[in-house]
C-alpha positions in Angstrom: -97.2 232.9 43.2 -94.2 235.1 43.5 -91.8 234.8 45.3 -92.5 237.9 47.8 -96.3 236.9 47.7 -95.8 233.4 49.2 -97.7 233.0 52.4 -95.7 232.6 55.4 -94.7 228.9 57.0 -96.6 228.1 59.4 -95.4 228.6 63.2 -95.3 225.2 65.3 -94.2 225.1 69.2 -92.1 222.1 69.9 -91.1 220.8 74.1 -86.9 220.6 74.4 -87.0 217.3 75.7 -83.5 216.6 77.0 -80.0 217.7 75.4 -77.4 215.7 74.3 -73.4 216.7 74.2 -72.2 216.6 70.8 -68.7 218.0 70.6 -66.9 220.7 73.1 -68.6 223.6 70.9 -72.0 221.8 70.2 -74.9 220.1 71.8 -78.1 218.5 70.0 -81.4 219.4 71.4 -84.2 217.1 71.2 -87.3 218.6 70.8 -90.5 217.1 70.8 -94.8 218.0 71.3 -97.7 217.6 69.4 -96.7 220.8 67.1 -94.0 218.5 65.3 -96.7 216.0 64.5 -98.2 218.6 62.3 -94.9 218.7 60.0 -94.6 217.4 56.8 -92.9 214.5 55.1 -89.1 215.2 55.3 -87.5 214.1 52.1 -84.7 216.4 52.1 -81.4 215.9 53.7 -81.0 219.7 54.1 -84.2 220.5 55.7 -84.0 223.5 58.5 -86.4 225.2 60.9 -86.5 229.2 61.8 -86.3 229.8 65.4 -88.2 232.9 67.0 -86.6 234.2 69.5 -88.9 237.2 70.3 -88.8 239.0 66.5 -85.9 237.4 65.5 -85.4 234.3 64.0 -82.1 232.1 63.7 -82.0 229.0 60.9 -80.9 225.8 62.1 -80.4 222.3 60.3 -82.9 219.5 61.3 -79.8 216.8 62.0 -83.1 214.2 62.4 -86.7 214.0 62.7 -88.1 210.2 64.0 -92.2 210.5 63.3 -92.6 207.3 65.2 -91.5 208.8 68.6 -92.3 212.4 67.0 -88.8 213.5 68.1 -86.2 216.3 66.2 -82.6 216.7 66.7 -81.0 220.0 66.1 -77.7 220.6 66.7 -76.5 224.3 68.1 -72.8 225.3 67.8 -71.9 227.0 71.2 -69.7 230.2 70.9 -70.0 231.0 75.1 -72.6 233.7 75.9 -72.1 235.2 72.3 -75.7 235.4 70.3 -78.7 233.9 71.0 -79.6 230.7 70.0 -76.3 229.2 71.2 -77.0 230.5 74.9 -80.9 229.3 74.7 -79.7 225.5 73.7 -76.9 225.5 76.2 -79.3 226.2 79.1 -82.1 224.1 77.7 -84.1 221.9 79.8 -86.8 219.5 79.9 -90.4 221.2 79.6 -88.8 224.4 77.8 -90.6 225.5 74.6 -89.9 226.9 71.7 -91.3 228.2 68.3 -90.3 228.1 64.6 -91.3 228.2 61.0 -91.1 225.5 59.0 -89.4 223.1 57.5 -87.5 224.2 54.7 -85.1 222.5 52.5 -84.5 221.5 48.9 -81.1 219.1 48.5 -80.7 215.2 48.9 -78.3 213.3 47.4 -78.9 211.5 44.2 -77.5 207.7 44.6 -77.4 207.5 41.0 -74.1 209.4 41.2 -70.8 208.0 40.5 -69.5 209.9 43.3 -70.5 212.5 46.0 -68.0 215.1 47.3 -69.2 216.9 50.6 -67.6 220.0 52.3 -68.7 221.8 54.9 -67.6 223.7 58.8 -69.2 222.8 62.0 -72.5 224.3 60.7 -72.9 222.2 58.0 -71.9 218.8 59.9 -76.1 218.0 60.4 -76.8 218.3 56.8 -73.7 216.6 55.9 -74.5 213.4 58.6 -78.1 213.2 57.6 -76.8 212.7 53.6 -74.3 210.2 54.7 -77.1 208.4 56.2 -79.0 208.4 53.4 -76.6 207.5 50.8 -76.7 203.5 50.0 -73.9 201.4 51.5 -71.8 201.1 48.1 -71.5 204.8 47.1 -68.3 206.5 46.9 -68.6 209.6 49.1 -65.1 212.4 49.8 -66.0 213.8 53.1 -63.9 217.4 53.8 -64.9 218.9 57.6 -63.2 221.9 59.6 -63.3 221.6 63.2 -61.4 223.6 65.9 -59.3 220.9 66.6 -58.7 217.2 67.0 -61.5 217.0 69.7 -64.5 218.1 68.3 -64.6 215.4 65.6 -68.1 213.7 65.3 -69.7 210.2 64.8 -70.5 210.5 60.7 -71.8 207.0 58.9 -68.7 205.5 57.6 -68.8 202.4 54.6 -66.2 200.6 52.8 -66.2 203.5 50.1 -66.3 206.7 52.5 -63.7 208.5 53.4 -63.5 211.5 55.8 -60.8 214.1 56.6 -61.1 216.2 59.5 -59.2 219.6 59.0 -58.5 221.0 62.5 -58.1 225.0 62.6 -55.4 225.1 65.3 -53.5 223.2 63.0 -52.7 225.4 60.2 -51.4 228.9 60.2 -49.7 231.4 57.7 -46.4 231.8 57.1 -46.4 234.7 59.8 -47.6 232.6 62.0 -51.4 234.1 61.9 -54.4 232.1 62.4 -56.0 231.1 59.5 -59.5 232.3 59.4 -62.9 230.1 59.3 -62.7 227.7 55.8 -59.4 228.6 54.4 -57.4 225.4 55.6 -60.9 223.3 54.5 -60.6 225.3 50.9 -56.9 224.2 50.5 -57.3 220.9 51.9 -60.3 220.5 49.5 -58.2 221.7 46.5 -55.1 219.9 46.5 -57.1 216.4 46.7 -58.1 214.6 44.1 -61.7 215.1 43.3 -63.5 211.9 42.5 -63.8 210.1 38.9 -66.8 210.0 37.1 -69.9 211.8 37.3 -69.7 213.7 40.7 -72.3 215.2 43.2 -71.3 218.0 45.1 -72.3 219.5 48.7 -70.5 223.0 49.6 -71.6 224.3 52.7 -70.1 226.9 55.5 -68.6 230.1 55.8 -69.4 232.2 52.7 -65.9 233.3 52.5 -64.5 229.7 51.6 -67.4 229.9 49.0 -65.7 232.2 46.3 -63.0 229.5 45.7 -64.7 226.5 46.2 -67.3 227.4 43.3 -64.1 228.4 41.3 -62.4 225.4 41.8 -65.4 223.3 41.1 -66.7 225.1 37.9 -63.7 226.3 36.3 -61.0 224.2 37.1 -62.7 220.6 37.7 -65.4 221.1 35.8 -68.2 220.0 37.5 -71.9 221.2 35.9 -73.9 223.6 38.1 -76.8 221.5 38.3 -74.9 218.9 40.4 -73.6 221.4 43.3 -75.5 222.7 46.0 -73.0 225.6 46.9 -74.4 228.2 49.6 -72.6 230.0 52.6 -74.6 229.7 56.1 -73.0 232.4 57.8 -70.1 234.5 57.4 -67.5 236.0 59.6 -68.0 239.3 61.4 -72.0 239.3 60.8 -74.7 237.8 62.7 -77.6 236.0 60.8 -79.7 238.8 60.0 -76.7 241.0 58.5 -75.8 238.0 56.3 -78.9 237.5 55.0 -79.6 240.9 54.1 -76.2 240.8 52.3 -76.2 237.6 50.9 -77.8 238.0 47.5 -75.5 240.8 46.7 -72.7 238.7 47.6 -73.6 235.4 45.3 -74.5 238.2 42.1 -71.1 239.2 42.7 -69.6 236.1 42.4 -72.0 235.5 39.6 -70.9 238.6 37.9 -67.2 237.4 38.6 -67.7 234.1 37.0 
């Protein structure tokens, strides 16, 4: 079946049954209701749901799902009164419903890897945490994150071989003294350490723009075969979710084209 043929997901209603602070810019909302026990097996660590929010839809990361309580975590990334499924979690409360499509998802880490390498902005932190959690204790993970600053760092599985830097936005600036914009201190960060030894797994998610150079760095310079990256950009500056999608094929056969 082709691709534009495929039927459509089916639409579940979940209950918001409390919310849960997660950093000054995020909080998780746990949803639950008999329309999650109709979902299926979750196998991926990148697994997301479409929101409706009247005819639009907005994609968010499933950061869990617990069948045995039939409970699912999402976490939202707050930017004030700016869109619309930041404002809807932020004045969540018990009893309030919700629809989405769903689940999708295709990526999970393989522990046979010598190494895993994972880079991401606030909107990839739930995929990122759910792979951590399903890594086994002894493999070597490289963790890169960009946060706003020092205080919105996270709780992320931590073992004996992970290690995680948090990149803080406020911190770094250009010469002039300018901001720099969403990804480019986590793509410089990223490229000036040492990318593991051995046979290396690789998760790239965030702002498209940090994308370009990321999938340079990785495929040109380090080396690293396609088939163990999964490179994508969830959003991008200036454009809400339905500009980016509409423009996000053109954008990846460019870089395609480019590379």
């Amino acid at each position: 079946m082709s691709k534009d043929k495929r039927p459509p997901r089916p639409l579940h209603t979940a209950t918001v049954s409390r919310t849960e602070p997660v950093a000054p810019n995020m909080i998780r909302v746990i949803l639950t209701g008999d329309g999650l026990r109709a979902l299926p097996e979750l196998t991926h660590t990148d697994h997301y749901v479409k929101f409706k929010f009247g005819d639009v839809t907005r994609t968010y990361t499933i950061r869990s799902f617990d069948r045995e309580v039939n409970e699912m975590a999402i976490d939202f990334v707050i930017h004030g009164d700016e869109g619309l499924a930041g404002p809807w979690a932020a004045r969540a409360q018990p009893g309030d419903e919700i629809s989405f499509n769903g689940p999708g998802g295709k990526w999970r880490p393989n522990a046979q890897a010598d190494a895993h390498l994972f880079v991401g902005d606030e909107a990839a932190i739930p995929a990122i945490a759910a792979a951590l959690e399903a890594l086994p204790d002894d493999a070597v993970a490289r963790v890169f994150v960009e946060v706003a600053s020092g205080a919105h760092h996270q709780p992320l599985r931590e073992t004996s071989r992970t290690e995680i830097t948090w990149v803080h936005r406020d911190e770094h600036k250009t010469p002039a003294g300018r901001p720099l914009g969403y990804g480019e201190a986590l793509t410089l960060t990223v490229m000036r350490a040492a990318v593991p030894e051995g046979r290396v797994e690789a998760f790239v998610h965030g702002n498209a723009d940090m994308i370009k150079p990321l999938r340079r760095y990785l495929f040109k310079q380090v080396g690293v075969p396609r088939d163990q990256v999964s490179i994508s950009g969830y959003w991008r500056t200036g454009m809400n979710e339905d500009g980016w999608q509409s423009s996000k094929a053109e954008f990846n056969a460019a870089m395609e084209a480019e590379d």
